[in-house]
C-alpha positions in Angstrom: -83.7 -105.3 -0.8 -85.6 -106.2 2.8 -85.8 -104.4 5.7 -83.4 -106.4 7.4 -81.1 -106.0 5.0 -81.3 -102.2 4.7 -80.9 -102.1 8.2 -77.9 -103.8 8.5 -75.9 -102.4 5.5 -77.2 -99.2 7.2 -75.3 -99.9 10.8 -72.3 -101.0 8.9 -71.9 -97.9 7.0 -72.8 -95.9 9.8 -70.0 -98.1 11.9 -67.3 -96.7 9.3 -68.8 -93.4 9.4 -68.0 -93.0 13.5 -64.7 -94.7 13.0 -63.4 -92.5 10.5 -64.9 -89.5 12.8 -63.2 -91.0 15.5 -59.8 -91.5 13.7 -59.8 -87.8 12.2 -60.6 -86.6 16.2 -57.7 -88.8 17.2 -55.6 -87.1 14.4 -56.3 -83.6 15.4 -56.0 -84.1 19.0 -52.6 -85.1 18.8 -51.6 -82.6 16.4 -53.5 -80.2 18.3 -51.2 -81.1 21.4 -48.3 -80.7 19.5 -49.2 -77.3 19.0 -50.5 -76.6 22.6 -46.6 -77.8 23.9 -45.5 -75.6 21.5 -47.5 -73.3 22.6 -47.2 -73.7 26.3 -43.5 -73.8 26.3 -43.3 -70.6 24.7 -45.6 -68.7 27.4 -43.8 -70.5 30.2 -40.4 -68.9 28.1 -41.7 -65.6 28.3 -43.7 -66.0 31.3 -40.3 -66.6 32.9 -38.7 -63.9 31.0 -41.6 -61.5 32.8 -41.1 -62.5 35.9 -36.9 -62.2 35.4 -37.7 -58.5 34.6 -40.2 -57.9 37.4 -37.6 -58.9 39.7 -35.1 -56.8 38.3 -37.3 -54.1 37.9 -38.2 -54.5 41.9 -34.5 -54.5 42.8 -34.1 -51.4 40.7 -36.8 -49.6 42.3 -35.5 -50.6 46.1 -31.7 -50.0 45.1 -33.0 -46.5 43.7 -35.3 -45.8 46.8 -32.1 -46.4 48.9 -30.2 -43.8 47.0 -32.5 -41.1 46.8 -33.0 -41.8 50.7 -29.1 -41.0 50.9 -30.1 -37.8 48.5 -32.4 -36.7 50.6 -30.7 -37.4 53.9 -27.5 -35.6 52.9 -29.8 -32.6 51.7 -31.0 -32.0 55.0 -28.1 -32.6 56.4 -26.3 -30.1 54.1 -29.3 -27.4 55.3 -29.2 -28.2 58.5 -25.7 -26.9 58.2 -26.4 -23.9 56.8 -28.9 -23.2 59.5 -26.1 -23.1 61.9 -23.5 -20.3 62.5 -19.8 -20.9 61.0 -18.7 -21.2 64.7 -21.5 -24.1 65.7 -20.9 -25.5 61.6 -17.1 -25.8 62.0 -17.0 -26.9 65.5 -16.0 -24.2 67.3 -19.0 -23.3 69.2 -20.3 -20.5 70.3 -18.1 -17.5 71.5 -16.3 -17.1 68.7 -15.5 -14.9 65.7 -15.5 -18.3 62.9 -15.3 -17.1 59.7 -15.1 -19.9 56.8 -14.2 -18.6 53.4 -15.3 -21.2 50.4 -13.5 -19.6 47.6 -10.0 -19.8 49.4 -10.9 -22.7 51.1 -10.6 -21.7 55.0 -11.9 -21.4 58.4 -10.8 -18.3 60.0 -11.3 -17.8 64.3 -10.1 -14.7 65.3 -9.0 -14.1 68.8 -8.4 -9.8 70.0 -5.2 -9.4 71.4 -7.1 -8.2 74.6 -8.0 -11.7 75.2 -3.8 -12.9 74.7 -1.5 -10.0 75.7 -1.2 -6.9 77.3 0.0 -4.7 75.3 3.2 -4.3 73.2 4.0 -7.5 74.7 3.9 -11.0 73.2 3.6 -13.2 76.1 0.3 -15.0 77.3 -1.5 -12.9 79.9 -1.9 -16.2 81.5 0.4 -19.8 81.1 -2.6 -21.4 80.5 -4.9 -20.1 78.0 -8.7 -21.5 78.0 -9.5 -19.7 74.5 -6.3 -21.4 72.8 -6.7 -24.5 74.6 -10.2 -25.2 73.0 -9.2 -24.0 69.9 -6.5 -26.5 70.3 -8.7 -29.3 71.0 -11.1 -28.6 67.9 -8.0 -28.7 65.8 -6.9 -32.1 67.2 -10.5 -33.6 66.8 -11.9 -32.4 63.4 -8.7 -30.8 61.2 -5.8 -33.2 62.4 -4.5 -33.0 59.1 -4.9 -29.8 57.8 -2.1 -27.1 57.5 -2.4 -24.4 59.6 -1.0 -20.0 59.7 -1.2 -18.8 62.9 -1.4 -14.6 61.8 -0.7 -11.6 63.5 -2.0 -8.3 63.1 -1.9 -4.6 64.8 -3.0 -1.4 64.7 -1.2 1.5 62.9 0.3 3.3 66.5 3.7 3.1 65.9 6.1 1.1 68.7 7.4 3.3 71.1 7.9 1.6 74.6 8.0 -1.8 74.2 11.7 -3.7 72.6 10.1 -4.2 69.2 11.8 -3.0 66.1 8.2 -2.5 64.7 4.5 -3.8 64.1 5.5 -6.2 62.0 7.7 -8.0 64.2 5.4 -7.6 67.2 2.7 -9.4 64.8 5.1 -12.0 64.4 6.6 -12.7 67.6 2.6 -12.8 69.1 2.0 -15.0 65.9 4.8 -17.0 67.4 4.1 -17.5 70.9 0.4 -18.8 69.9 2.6 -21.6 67.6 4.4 -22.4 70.2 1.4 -23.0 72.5 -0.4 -24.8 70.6 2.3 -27.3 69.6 2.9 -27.5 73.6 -0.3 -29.1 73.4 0.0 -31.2 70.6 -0.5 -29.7 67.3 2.0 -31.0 64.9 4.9 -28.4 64.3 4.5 -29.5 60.2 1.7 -28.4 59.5 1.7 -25.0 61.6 3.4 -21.6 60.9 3.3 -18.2 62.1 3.4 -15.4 60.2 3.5 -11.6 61.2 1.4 -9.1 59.3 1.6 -6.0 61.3 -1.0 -3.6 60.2 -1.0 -4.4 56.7 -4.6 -6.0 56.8 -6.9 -3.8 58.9 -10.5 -5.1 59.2 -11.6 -2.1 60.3 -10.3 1.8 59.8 -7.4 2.6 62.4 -8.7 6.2 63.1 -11.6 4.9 65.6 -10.7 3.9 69.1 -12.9 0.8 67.8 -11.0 0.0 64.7 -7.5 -0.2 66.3 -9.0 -2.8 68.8 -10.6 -5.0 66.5 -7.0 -4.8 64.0 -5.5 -5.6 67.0 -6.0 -9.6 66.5 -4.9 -13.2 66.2 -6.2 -15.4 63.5 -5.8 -19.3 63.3 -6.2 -20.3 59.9 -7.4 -23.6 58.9 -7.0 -24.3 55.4 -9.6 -27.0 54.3 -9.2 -28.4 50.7 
């Protein structure tokens, strides 16, 4: 065979040789993008599915920032409440004897007889009573709805002078005439009583000068649950 010959039987064969190369890179490209669309819809899938849950996970966090800001609010709120006296705390202010009570559920602000009535008597020192009349007003503002005992008390000196049959019913009658002033001013008459305890409930022992005067008292109670 001549040169020219083995030359061109040479091209030929290398012709077939590039277009079968070419035909099996052909081949695997497209099966190789089949398999990249696969591929690529499957990340976008979860790609999409990541960025749902980042979202979420975002809202989460901000929906459980705002709530622990609430926590935290309301804590220091609640301590900034205990930092105060039961008069200031209940909104009665400073002045007077507030007593709050969490087991029975009631605010307790005593007023001395001194303040109300001379004594053995159960008529206001005074028509108008500035003590009562703030009470009043707190009772309007913040416990509108809760029931109220207006209570009595005395000392252990028995009645001697005054038209009273005894302690009890001077506790009662003074129990009474505090009612009556404070529906005057607008306390609903439902949800207030009076109720006369006479000496039965010292807060203090009845053989000091001291003692009898601070037995010798008023109490509003507020009952609060």
């Amino acid at each position: 065979m001549n040169a020219a010959n083995k030359t061109k039987r040479f091209s030929s064969d290398r012709l077939k040789i590039i277009a079968l190369l070419t035909c099996l890179v052909t081949v695997t490209l497209f099966s190789g993008c089949t398999d990249w669309k696969k591929k690529y819809e499957g990340q976008l899938a979860v790609s999409k599915n990541l960025e749902g849950l980042l979202m979420s996970e975002r809202a989460d966090k901000s929906q459980l920032a705002e709530q622990n800001q609430k926590t935290i609010d309301e804590l220091q709120r609640q301590i900034a409440e205990l930092n105060r006296s039961p008069a200031e705390a209940t909104g009665f202010g400073q002045g007077y004897d507030v007593k709050f009570d969490p087991s029975a559920g009631t605010i307790t602000v005593t007023l001395q007889n001194t303040i109300l009535f001379s004594s053995g008597q159960a008529t206001l020192k005074k028509a108008t009573s500035s003590e009562l009349d703030h009470i009043q007003s707190v009772l309007q503002q913040k416990y509108s709805n809760n029931p109220i005992d207006v209570v009595g008390h005395t000392d252990t000196d028995p009645i001697k002078k005054s038209k009273w049959k005894d302690n009890l019913e001077l506790s009662a009658q003074r129990a009474l005439t505090v009612v009556r002033y404070l529906i005057g001013r607008g306390v609903d008459e439902k949800r207030i009583r009076a109720v006369g305890c006479g000496s039965a409930r010292p807060v203090a022992s009845n053989s000091t000068a001291g003692g009898k005067a601070r037995n010798r008292r008023v109490e509003i109670v507020v009952y609060v649950r």
